[in-house]
VEXDREN-2710 file (C-alpha; in Angstrom, 1 decimal):
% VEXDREN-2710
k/r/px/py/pz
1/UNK/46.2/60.3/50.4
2/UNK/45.8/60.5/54.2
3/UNK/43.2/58.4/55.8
4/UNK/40.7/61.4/57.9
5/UNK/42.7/61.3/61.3
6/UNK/41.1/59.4/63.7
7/UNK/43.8/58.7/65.9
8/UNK/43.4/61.7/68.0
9/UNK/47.2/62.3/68.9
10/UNK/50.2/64.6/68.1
11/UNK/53.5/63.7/66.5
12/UNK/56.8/64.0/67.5
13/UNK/60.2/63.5/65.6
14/UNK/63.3/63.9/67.7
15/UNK/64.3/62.3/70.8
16/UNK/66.5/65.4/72.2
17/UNK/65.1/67.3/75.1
18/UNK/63.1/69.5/72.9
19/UNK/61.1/66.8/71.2
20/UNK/60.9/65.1/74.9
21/UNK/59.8/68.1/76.9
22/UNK/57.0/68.8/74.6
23/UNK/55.4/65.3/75.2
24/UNK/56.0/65.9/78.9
25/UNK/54.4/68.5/78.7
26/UNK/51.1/67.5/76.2
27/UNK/50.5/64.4/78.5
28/UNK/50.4/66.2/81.6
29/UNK/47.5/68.1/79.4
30/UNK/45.5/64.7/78.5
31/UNK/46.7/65.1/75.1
32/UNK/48.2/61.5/73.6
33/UNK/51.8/61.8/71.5
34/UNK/53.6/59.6/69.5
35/UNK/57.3/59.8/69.7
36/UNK/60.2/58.6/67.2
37/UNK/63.9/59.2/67.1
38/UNK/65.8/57.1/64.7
39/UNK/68.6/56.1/67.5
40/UNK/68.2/53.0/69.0
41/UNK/68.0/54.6/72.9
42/UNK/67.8/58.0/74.1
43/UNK/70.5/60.1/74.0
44/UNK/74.2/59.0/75.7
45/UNK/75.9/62.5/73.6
46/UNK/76.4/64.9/76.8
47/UNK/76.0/68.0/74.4
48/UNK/74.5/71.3/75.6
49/UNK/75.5/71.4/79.8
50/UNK/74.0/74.7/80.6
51/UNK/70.4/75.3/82.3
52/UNK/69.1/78.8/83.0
53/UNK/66.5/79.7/85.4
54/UNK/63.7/79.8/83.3
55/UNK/64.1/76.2/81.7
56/UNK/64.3/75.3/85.5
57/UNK/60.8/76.4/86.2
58/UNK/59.3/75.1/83.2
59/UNK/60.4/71.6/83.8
60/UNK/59.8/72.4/88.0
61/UNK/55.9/71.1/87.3
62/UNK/56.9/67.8/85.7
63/UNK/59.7/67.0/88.6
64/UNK/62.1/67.0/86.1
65/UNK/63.8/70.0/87.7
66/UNK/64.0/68.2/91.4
67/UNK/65.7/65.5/89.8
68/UNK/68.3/67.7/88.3
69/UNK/68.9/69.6/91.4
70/UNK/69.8/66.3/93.4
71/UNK/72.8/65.7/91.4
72/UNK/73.7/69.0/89.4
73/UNK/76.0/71.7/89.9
74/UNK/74.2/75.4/91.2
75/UNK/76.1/78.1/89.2
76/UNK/75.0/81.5/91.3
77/UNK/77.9/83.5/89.8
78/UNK/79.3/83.0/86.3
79/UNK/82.5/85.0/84.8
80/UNK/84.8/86.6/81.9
81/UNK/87.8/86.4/82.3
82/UNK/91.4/87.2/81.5
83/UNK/93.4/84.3/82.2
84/UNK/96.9/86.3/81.6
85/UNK/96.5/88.5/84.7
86/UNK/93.6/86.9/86.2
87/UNK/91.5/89.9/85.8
88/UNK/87.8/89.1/85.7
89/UNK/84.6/90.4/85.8
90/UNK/81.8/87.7/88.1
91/UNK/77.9/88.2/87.4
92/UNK/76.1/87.2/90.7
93/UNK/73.0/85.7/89.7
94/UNK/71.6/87.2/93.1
95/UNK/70.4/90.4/91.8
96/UNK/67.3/88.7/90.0
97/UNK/66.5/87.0/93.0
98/UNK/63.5/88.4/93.3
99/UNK/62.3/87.3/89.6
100/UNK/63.0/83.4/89.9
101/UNK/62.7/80.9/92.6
102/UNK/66.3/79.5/91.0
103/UNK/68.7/82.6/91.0
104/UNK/71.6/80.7/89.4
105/UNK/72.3/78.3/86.4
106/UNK/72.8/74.9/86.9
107/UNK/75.4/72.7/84.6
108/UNK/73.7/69.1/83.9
109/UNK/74.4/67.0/81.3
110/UNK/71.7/67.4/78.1
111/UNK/72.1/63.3/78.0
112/UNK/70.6/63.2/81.7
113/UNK/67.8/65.7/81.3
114/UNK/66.8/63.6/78.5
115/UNK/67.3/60.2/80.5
116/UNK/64.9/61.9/83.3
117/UNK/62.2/62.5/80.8
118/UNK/62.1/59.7/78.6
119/UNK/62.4/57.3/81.9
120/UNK/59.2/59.2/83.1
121/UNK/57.5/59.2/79.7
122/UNK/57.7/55.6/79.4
123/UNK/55.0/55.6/82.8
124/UNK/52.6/57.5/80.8
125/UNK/49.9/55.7/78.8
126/UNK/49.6/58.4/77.1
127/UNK/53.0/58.5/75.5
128/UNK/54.3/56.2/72.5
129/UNK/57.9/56.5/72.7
130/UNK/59.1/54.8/69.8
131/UNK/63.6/54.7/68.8
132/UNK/64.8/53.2/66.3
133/UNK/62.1/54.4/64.1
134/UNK/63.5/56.7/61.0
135/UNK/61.4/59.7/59.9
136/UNK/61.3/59.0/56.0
137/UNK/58.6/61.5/55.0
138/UNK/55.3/63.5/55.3
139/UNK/51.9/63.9/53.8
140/UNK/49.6/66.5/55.6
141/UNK/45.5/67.7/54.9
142/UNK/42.8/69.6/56.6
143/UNK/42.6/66.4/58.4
144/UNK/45.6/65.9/59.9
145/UNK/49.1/64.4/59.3
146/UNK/50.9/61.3/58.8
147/UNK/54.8/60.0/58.8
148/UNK/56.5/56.9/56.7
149/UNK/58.5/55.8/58.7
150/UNK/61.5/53.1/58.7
151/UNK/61.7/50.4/61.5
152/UNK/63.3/47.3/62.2
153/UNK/60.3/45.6/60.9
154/UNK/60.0/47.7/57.7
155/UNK/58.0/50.6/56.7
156/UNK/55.1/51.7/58.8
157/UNK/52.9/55.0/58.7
158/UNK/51.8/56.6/61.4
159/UNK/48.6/59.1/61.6
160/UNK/47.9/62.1/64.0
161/UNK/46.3/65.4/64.4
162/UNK/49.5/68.0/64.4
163/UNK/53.3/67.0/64.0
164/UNK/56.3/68.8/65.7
165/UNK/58.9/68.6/63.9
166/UNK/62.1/68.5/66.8
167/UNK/64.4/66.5/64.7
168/UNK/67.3/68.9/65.1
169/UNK/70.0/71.1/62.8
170/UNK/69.6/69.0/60.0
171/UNK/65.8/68.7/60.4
172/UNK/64.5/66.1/57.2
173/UNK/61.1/67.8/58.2
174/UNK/62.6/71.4/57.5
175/UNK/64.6/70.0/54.2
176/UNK/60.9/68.6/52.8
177/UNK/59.0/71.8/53.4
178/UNK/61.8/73.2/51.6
179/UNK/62.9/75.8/53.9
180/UNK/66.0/78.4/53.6
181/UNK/68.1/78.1/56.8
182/UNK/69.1/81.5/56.6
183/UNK/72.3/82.6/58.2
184/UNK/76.1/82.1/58.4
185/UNK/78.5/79.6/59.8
186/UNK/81.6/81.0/61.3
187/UNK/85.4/80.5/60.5
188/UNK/86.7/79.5/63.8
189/UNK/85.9/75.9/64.8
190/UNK/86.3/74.3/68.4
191/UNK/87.2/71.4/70.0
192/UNK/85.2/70.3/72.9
193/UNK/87.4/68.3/75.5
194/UNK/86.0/66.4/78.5
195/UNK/88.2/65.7/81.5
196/UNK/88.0/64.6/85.2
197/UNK/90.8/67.3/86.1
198/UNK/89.6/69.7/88.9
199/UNK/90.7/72.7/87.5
200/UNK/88.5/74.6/90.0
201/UNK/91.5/73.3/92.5
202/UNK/94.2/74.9/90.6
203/UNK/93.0/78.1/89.6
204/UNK/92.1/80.9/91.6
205/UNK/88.9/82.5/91.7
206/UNK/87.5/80.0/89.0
207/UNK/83.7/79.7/88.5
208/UNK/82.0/76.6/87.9
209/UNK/81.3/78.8/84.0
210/UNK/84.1/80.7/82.8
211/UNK/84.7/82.5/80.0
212/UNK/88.4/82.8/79.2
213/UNK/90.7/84.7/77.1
214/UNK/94.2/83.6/76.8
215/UNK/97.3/85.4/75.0
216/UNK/96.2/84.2/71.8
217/UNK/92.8/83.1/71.9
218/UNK/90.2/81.9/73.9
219/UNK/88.3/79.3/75.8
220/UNK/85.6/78.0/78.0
221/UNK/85.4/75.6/81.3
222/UNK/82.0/74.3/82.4
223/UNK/82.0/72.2/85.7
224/UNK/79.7/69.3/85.7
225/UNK/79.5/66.5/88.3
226/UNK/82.8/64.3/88.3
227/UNK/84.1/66.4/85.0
228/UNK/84.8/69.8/83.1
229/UNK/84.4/70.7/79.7
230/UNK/86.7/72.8/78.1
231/UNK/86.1/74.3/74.9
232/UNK/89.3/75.2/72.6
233/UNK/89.6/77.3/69.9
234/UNK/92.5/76.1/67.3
235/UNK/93.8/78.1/64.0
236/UNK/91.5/77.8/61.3
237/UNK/94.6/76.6/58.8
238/UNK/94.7/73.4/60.8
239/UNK/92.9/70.4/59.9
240/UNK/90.3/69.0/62.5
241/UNK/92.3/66.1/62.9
242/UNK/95.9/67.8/63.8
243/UNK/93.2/69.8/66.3
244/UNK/92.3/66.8/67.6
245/UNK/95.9/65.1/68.3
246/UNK/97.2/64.3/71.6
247/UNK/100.0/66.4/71.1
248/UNK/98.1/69.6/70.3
249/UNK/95.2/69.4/72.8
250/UNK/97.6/68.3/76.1
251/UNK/99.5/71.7/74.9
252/UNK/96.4/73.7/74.6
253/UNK/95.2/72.4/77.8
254/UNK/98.8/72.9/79.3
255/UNK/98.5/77.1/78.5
256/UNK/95.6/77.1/80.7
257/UNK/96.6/75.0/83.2
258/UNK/100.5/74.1/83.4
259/UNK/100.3/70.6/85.9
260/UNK/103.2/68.3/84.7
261/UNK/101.8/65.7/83.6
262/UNK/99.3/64.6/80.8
263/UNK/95.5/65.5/81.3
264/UNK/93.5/62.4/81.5
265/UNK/90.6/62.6/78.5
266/UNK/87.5/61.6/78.5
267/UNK/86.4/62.6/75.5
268/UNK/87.5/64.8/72.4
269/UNK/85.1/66.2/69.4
270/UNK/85.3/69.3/66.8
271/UNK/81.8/71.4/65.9
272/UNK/81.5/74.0/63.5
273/UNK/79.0/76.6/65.3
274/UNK/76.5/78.3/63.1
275/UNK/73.9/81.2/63.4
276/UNK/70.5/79.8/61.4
277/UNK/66.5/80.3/61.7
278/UNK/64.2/79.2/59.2
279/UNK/61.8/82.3/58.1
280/UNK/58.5/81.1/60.4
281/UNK/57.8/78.2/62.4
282/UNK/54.3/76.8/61.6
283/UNK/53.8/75.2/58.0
284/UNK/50.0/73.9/58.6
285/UNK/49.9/70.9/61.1
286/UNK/53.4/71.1/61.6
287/UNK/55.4/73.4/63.7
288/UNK/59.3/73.8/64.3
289/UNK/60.9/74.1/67.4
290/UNK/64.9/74.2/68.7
291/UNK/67.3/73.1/66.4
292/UNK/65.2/72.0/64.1
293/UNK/64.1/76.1/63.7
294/UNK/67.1/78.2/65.0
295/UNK/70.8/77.2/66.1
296/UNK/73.6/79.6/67.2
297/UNK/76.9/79.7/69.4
298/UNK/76.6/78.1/72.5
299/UNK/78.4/80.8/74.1
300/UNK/76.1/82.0/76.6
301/UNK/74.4/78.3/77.0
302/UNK/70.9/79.3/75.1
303/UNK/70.4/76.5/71.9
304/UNK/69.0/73.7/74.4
305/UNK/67.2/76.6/76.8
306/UNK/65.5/78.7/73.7
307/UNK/64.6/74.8/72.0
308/UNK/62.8/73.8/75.8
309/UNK/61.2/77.3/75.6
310/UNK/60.0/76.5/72.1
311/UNK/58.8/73.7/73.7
312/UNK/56.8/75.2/76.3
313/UNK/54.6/77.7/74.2
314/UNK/53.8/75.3/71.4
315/UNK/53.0/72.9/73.8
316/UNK/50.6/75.8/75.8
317/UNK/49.0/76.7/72.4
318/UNK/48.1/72.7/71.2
319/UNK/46.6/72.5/74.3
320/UNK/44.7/75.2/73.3
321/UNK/43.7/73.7/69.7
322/UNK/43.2/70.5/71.4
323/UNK/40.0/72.7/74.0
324/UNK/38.5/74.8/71.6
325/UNK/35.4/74.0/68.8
326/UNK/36.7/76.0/66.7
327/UNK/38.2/73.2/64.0
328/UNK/40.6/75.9/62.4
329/UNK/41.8/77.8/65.1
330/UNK/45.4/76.2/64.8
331/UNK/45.9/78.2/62.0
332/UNK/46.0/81.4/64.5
333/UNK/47.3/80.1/67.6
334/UNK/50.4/78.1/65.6
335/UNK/50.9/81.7/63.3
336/UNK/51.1/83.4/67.3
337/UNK/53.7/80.4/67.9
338/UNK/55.6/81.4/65.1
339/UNK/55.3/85.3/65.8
340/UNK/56.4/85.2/69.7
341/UNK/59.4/82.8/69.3
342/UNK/60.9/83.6/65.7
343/UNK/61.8/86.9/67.4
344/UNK/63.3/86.1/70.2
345/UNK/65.3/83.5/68.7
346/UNK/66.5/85.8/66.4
347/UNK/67.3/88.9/68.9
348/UNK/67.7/87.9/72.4
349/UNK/69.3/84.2/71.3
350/UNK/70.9/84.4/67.8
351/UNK/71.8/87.8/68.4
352/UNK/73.3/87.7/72.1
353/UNK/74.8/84.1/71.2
354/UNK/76.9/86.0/68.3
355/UNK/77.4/89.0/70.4
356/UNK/79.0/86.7/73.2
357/UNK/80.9/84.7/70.8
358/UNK/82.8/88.0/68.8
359/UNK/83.4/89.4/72.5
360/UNK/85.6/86.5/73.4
361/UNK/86.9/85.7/69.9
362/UNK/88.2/89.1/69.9
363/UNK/92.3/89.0/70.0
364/UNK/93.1/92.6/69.7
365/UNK/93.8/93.0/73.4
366/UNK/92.4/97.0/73.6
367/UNK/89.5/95.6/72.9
368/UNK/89.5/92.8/75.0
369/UNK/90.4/95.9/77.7
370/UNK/87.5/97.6/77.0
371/UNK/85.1/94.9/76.4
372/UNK/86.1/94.2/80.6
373/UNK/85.9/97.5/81.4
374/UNK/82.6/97.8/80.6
375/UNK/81.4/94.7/81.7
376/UNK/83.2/95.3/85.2
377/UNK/80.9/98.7/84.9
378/UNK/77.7/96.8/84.2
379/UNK/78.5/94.4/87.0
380/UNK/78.9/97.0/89.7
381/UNK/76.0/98.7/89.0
382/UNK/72.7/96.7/90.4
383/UNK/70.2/98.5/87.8
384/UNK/72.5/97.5/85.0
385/UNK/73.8/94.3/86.5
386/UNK/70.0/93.5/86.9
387/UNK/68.7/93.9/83.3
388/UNK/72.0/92.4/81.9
389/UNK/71.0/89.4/83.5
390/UNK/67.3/89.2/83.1
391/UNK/68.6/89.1/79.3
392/UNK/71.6/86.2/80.0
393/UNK/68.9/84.2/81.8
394/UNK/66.5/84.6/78.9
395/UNK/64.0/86.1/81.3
396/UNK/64.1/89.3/78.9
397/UNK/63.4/87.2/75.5
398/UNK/60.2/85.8/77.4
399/UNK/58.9/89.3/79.0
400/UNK/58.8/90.4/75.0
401/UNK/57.2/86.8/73.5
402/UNK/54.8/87.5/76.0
403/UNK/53.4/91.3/74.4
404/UNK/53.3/89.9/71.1
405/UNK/49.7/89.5/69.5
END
C-alpha cells in the first residue's frame, strides 16, 4: 500500500536529457524532484549530436543554451547530397529567420548537454539527483506514487506526487504498465563511426550535416567540435561484427573519402533504428516522455529534440497541477499532454524520420534523381523552402500541439 504522499515532489527515472530537462525545468517552477538513473554518473555515451532551433530556445531560459553555443558547432545550412557527382541540394536555415532567434542547428554532443544540466541541478536544493539507483518497480493511488528501488545500500522506496517515466527505449516503467510499443524496426542496420579526420578539408562544398548517397548506398557526416561522425550503412547478410572490422569500415570510410592512409577511430558501434510510440502518454500519475514514449530514425536529428519537447509541455502542465485547487485536475491537463504530443510524434517525427530515412536508403538511382530534383525545387523556392523547414526544425509539429484542446 502507498503511505498518503506527503513528500510533495515529482519523480523522475532516467538520467538522459529528457529526464534532466524536465527537472530543470520543474525547479525553476518551485516544484521539488527526485531524480534516479541506474548508471553510476551522468551520461559519457555521445549519442544523439543534433539540436534544432526550438530545443535551443527552450533550454535558452535555463542557460543551458549559452553554454552550448560557447563550444558548439552553428549549422546555418544543412545538405543532400550525391557524393558521385557532387550534386547537392543546401537548405539555408536563413529563410526562418524571422521565426527563431537561432536560424540554424547546432551539432553538440547529447553527453555534454546532459553534463551542463546535471552540473547545474546539483546547485538546486530543490533537486535530488540520485545515480546508481535502479528503478525496480511501481505502486500508484489517488494519493500519489512510489518507486522500489535498488541502491548500493539495498532496497529503498521512494514517495511523490506524479512520476515521469524518462527511462528510455526499453522503458521498465512502460514494460509494467504493460504497454504495446507499436511499430516496426527496419532491415538495414548502421554503424556509427567517430573520427578526428577533417573531412570538411577534403571535400568540397561539405556542410557541417550532410546527407550522402554513394554508388551503392548511403551515409551521413555530422561535424562536432574536435570530431565527425559518420554513419555507415553495411549489407544486411553481414554480421555486426564483420561490419564492425577494421578492414571493412577503413574501406567504407575510404569510398567516401580516398586519403592513403588509415582513418584514425575513435570510436565504432552498430544500432538497429526503429519506428515505435506507445498508444497514449499519461497512465494516472505517470506520464511518458522521449524514448521512453516514441523512438524513430535519427535521420533528420528529432529523437533527443521531440524527447526535450516532451519535456517542456509536461513540465508546463505539472506546473499547472502543482497551482491549481482542483485535486483531480491532472487527470485533464496529463490526457491534453498526451493528446498534443502523441500526434506529433507520430506525424511530424515518426513520420518525417521514416520519410527521411527511405529517401536516402533509396538505391534505385532514378529515384535518387528525382528525389533531388525536387528537393533542389523546394530549395529554390523561399515559400516552399520556408515551410519545408519550419517542419525540419520542428517548428511545424509545435504550431499544431499548440491548437489541440
Amino acid at each position: 500500500m502507498l503511505k498518503q504522499a506527503n513528500e510533495k515532489r515529482i519523480l523522475i527515472v532516467g538520467g538522459g536529457p529528457v529526464g534532466l530537462f524536465a527537472a530543470t525545468r520543474l525547479v525553476d517552477f518551485g516544484i521539488p524532484v527526485i531524480l534516479i538513473d541506474k548508471a553510476s554518473q551522468v551520461s559519457t555515451d555521445i549519442r544523439a549530436s543534433t539540436i534544432h532551433p526550438p530545443s535551443l530556445e527552450m533550454m535558452a531560459p535555463y542557460g543551458i543554451t549559452d553554454e552550448i553555443l560557447e563550444t558548439g558547432i552553428k549549422v546555418p545550412q544543412w545538405q543532400i547530397r550525391n557524393h558521385a557527382t557532387g550534386e547537392r541540394v543546401v537548405f539555408d536555415l536563413k529563410h526562418i529567420a524571422d521565426k527563431t532567434k537561432y536560424p540554424y542547428r547546432v551539432q553538440f554532443e547529447q553527453s555534454k548537454i546532459c553534463a551542463i544540466m546535471d552540473r547545474r541541478l546539483q546547485d538546486n536544493q530543490l533537486a535530488d539527483i540520485r545515480y546508481g539507483t535502479e528503478f525496480v518497480s511501481f505502486d500508484q493511488n489517488s494519493a500519489g506514487v512510489s518507486i522500489n528501488v535498488n541502491t548500493a545500500a539495498g532496497p529503498d522506496k521512494i514517495h511523490g506526487q506524479f512520476l515521469i517515466a524518462a527511462d528510455g527505449g526499453a522503458s521498465p516503467i512502460r514494460e509494467q504498465l504493460g504497454l504495446t510499443f507499436e511499430g516496426s524496426t527496419y532491415s538495414e542496420r548502421t554503424v556509427l563511426v567517430t573520427t578526428p579526420f577533417p573531412f570538411h578539408e577534403h571535400i568540397d562544398g561539405l556542410s557541417s550535416v550532410s546527407y550522402c548517397w554513394e554508388k551503392k548506398g548511403n551515409f551521413s557526416l555530422l561535424q562536432l567540435p574536435d570530431q565527425w561522425r559518420a554513419s555507415l550503412c553495411f549489407p544486411e547478410n553481414m554480421s555486426p561484427d564483420a561490419a564492425l572490422a577494421d578492414e571493412h569500415i577503413q574501406k567504407q570510410l575510404h569510398v567516401i573519402c580516398p586519403i592513403g592512409e588509415p582513418f584514425e577511430i575513435y570510436d565504432k558501434r552498430v544500432y538497429r533504428v526503429h519506428q515505435r510510440i506507445v498508444s497514449k502518454y499519461d497512465h494516472g500519475r505517470i506520464a511518458l516522455a522521449g524514448d521512453a514514449a516514441h523512438i524513430n530514425s535519427p535521420s533528420g536529428g528529432m529523437g533527443m529534440n521531440g524527447g526535450l519537447h516532451d519535456a517542456h509541455d509536461l513540465a508546463e502542465k505539472l506546473n499547472q497541477i502543482w497551482l491549481s485547487e482542483d485535486e483531480y485536475i491532472y487527470f485533464d491537463l496529463l490526457g491534453l499532454y498526451s493528446r498534443q504530443r502523441k500526434p506529433i510524434a507520430e506525424e511530424q517525427i515518426i513520420k518525417q524520420a521514416d520519410e527521411n530515412c527511405k529517401r536516402m536508403t533509396e538505391k534505385n538511382h532514378e529515384k535518387r534523381r528525382k528525389s533531388l530534383d525536387e528537393l533542389l525545387d523546394i530549395s529554390s523556392d523561399p515559400v516552399k523552402c520556408r515551410a519545408f523547414l519550419l517542419k525540419s526544425s520542428m517548428f511545424e509539429g509545435l504550431r499544431q500541439a499548440s491548437l489541440i484542446e
